[in-house]
LUMZALO-92142 format. One record per residue (C-alpha): residue in three letters; chain; z, y negated, x negated. Coordinates in nm, 2 decimals, always signed. Layout:
<rs>
+------+------+--------+--------+--------+
! code ! unit !     zz !     yy !     xx !
+------+------+--------+--------+--------+
!  ALA !    A !      Z !      Y !      X !
...
+------+------+--------+--------+--------+
</rs>
This chain:
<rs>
+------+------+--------+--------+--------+
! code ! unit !     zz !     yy !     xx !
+------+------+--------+--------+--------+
!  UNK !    A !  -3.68 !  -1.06 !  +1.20 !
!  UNK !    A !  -3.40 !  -1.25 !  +1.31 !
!  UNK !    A !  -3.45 !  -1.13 !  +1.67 !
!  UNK !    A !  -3.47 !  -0.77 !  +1.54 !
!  UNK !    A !  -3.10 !  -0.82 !  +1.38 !
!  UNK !    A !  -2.95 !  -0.98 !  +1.70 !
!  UNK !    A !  -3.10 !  -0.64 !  +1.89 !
!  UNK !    A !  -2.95 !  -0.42 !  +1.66 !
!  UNK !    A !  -2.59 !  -0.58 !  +1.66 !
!  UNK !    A !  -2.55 !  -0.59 !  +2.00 !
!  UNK !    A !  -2.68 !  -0.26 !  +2.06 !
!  UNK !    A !  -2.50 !  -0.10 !  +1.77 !
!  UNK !    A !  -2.19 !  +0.15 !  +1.87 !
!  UNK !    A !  -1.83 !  +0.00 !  +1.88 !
!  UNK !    A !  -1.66 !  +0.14 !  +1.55 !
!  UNK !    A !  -1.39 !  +0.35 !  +1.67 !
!  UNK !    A !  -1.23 !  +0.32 !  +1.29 !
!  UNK !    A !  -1.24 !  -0.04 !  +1.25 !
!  UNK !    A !  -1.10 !  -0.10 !  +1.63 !
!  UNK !    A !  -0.84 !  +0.17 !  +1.62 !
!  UNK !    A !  -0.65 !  +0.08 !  +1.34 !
!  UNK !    A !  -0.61 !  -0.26 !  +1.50 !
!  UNK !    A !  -0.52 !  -0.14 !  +1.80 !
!  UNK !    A !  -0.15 !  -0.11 !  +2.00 !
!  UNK !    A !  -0.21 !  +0.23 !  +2.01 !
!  UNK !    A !  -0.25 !  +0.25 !  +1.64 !
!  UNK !    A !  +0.08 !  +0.05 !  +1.61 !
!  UNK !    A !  +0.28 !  +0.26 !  +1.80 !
!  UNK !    A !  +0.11 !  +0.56 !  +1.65 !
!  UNK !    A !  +0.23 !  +0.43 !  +1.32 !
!  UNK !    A !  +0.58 !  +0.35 !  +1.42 !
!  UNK !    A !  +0.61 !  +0.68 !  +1.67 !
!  UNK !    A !  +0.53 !  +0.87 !  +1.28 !
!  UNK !    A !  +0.70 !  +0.74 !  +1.07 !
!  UNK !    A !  +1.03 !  +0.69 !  +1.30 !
!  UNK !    A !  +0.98 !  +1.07 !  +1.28 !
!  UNK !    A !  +1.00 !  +1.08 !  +0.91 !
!  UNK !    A !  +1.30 !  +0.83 !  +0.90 !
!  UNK !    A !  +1.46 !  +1.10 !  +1.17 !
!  UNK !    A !  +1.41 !  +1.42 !  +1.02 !
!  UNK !    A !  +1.54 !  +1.28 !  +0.65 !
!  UNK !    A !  +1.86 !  +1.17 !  +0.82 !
!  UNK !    A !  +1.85 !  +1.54 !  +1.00 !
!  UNK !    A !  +1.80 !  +1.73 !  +0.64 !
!  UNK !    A !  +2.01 !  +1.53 !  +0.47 !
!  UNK !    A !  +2.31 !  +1.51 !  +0.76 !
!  UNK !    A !  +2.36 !  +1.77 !  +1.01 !
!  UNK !    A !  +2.08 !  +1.99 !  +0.85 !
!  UNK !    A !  +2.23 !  +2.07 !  +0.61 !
!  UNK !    A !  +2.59 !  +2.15 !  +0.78 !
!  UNK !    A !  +2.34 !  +2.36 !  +1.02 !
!  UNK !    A !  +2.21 !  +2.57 !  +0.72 !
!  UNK !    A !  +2.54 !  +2.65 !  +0.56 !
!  UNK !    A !  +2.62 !  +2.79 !  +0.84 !
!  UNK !    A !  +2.33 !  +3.04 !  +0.91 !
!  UNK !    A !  +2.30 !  +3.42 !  +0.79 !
!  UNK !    A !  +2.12 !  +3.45 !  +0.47 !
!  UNK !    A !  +1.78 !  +3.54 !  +0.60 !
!  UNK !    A !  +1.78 !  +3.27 !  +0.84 !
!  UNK !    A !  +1.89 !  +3.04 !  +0.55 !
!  UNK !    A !  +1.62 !  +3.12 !  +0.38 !
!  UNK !    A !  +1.35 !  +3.07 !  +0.66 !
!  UNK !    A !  +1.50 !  +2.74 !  +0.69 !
!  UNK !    A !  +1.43 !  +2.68 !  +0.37 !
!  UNK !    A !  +1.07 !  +2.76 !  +0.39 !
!  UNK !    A !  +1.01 !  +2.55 !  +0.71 !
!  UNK !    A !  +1.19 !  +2.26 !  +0.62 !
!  UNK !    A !  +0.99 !  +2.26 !  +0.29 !
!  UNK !    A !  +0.69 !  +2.31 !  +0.52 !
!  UNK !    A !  +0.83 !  +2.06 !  +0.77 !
!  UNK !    A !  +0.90 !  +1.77 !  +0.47 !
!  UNK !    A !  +0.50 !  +1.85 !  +0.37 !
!  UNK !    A !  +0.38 !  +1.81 !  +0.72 !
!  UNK !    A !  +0.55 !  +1.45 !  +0.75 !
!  UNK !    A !  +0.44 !  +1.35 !  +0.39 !
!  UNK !    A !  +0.10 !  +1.37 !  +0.48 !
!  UNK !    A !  +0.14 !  +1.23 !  +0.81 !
!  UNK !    A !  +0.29 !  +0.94 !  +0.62 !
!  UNK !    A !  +0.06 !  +0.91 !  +0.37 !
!  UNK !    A !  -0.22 !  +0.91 !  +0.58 !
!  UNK !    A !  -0.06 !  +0.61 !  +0.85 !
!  UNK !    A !  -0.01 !  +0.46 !  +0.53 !
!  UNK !    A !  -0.37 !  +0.42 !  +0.41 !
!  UNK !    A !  -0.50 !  +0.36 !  +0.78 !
!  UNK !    A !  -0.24 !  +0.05 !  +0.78 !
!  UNK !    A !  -0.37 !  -0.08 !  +0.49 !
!  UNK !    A !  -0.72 !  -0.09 !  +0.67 !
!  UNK !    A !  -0.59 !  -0.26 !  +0.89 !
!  UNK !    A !  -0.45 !  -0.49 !  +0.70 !
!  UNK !    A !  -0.75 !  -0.54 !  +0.52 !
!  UNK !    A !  -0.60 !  -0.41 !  +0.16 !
!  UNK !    A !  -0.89 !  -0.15 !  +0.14 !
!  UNK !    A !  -1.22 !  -0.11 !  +0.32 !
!  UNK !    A !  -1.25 !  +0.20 !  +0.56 !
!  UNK !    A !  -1.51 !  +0.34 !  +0.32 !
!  UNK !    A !  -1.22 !  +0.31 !  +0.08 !
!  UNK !    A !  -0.98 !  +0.48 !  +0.28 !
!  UNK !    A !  -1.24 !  +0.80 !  +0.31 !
!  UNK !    A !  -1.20 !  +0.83 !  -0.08 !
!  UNK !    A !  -0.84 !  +0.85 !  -0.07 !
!  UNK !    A !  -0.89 !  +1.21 !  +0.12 !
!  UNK !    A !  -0.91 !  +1.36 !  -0.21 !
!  UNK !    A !  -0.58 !  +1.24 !  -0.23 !
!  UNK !    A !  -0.43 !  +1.26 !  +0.08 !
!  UNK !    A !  -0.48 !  +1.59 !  +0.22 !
!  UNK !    A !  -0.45 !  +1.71 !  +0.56 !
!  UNK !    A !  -0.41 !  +2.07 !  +0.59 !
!  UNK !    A !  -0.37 !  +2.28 !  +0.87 !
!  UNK !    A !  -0.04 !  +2.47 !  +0.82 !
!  UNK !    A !  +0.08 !  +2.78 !  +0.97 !
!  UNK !    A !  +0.47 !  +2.89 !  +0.93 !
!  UNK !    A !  +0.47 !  +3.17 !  +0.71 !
!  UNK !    A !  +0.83 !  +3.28 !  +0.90 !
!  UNK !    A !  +0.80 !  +3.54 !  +1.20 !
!  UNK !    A !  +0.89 !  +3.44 !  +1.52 !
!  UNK !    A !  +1.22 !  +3.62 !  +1.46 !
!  UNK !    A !  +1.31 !  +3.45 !  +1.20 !
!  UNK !    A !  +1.23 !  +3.15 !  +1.33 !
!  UNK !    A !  +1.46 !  +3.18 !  +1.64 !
!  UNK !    A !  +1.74 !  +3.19 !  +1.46 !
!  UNK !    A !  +1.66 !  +2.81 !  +1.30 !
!  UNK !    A !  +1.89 !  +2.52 !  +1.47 !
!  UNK !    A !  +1.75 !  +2.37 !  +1.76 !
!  UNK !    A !  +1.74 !  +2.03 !  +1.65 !
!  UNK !    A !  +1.49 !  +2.16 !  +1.34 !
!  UNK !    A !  +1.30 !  +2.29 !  +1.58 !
!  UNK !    A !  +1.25 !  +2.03 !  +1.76 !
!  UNK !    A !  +1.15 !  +1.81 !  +1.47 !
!  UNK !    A !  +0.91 !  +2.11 !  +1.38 !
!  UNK !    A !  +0.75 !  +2.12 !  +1.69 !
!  UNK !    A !  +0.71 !  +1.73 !  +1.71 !
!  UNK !    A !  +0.57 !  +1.73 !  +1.35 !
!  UNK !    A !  +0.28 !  +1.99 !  +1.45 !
!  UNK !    A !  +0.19 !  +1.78 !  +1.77 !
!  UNK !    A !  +0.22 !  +1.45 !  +1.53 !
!  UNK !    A !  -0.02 !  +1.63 !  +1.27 !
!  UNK !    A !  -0.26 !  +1.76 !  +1.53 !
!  UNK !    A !  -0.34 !  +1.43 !  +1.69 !
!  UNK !    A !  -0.38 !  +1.28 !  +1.33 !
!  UNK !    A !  -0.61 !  +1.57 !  +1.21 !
!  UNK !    A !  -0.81 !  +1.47 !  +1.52 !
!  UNK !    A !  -0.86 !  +1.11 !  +1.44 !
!  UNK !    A !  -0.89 !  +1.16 !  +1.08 !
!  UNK !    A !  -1.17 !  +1.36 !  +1.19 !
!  UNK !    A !  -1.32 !  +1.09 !  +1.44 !
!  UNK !    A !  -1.26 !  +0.84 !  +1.22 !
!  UNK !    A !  -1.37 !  +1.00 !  +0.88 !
!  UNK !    A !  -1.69 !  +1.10 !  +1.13 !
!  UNK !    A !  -1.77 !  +0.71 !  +1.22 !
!  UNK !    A !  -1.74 !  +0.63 !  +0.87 !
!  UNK !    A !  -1.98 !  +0.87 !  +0.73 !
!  UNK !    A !  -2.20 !  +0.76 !  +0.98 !
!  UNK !    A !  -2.15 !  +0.45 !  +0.94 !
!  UNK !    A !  -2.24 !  +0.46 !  +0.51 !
!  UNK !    A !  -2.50 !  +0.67 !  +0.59 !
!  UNK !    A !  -2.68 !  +0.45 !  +0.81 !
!  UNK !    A !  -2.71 !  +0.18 !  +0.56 !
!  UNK !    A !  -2.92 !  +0.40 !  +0.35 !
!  UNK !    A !  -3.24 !  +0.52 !  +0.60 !
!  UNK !    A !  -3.28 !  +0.77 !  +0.44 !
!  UNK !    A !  -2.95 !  +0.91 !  +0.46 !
!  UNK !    A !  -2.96 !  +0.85 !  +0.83 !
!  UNK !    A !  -3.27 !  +1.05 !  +0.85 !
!  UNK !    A !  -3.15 !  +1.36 !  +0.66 !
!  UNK !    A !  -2.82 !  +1.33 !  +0.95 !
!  UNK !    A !  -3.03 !  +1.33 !  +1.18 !
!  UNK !    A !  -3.19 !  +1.62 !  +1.06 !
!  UNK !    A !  -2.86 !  +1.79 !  +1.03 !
!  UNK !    A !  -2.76 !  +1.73 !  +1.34 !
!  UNK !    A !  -3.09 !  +1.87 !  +1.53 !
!  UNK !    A !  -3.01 !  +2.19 !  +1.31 !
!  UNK !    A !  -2.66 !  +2.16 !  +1.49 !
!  UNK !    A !  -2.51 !  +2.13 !  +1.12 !
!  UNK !    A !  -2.43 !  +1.77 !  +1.11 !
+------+------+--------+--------+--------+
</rs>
């Protein structure tokens, strides 16, 4: 038996949740997002809002909207380096950390101003827009890898769990 349990670890997949999060490129991850929230509070609460005083009053109102949208966006990107941190840190277990997605949510958002409207914005809060959606994207991605590996992972301490994956995933619906 003993053998059987050396086989197993060292043929067992690298787990891409528990390595990331104590990786560099987790760290600078981390500090690239929330450098971004520091910078785009500073923005909204400086220039911003010199920028949307001066704009006409349909643009004012679209910058209203995206900045809401924009302040949403970075509060779940937060949120979410946030409770991948404290993975790493050891404050909560990765299984732990797929439980708080009822809490932390990561939605897709599209602007709900036309591209019209959304020309007429200050550049810099586009710019902090644009860098928000790229920042979001690449964590909806790992949330999804890593959410993924975790499942997995859970479900293949119960066999049968694993099997009815496995099934799933012949049936291309895992």
């Amino acid at each position: 038996m003993n053998a059987d349990v050396t086989f197993r670890e060292a043929h067992d997949p690298v787990d891409f949740g528990r390595t990331f999060v104590h990786s560099d490129a987790f760290r600078a991850l981390f500090r690239d997002g929330m450098a971004l929230v520091e910078e785009t509070a500073a923005y909204l609460d400086g220039d911003g809002r010199e920028d949307s005083r001066t704009l006409p009053r349909q643009a004012a109102l679209t910058y209203a909207s995206e900045s809401m949208r924009l302040t949403t966006r970075l509060m779940q990107i937060a949120s979410w380096l946030l409770v991948q941190r404290a993975v790493a840190e050891g404050e909560i277990t990765a299984e732990e950390a797929l439980k708080e997605k009822t809490r932390v949510r990561l939605n897709r958002q599209e602007s709900a101003s036309s591209l019209f409207d959304a020309e007429a914005l200050p550049e810099r809060l586009k710019e902090l827009i644009g860098s928000s959606v790229r920042m979001h994207a690449r964590i909806l991605h790992l949330d999804g890898v890593l959410s993924e590996a975790t499942t997995r992972k859970t479900e293949a301490d119960s066999p049968v769990a694993m099997q009815q994956w496995l099934i799933r995933s012949a049936f291309g619906k895992g």
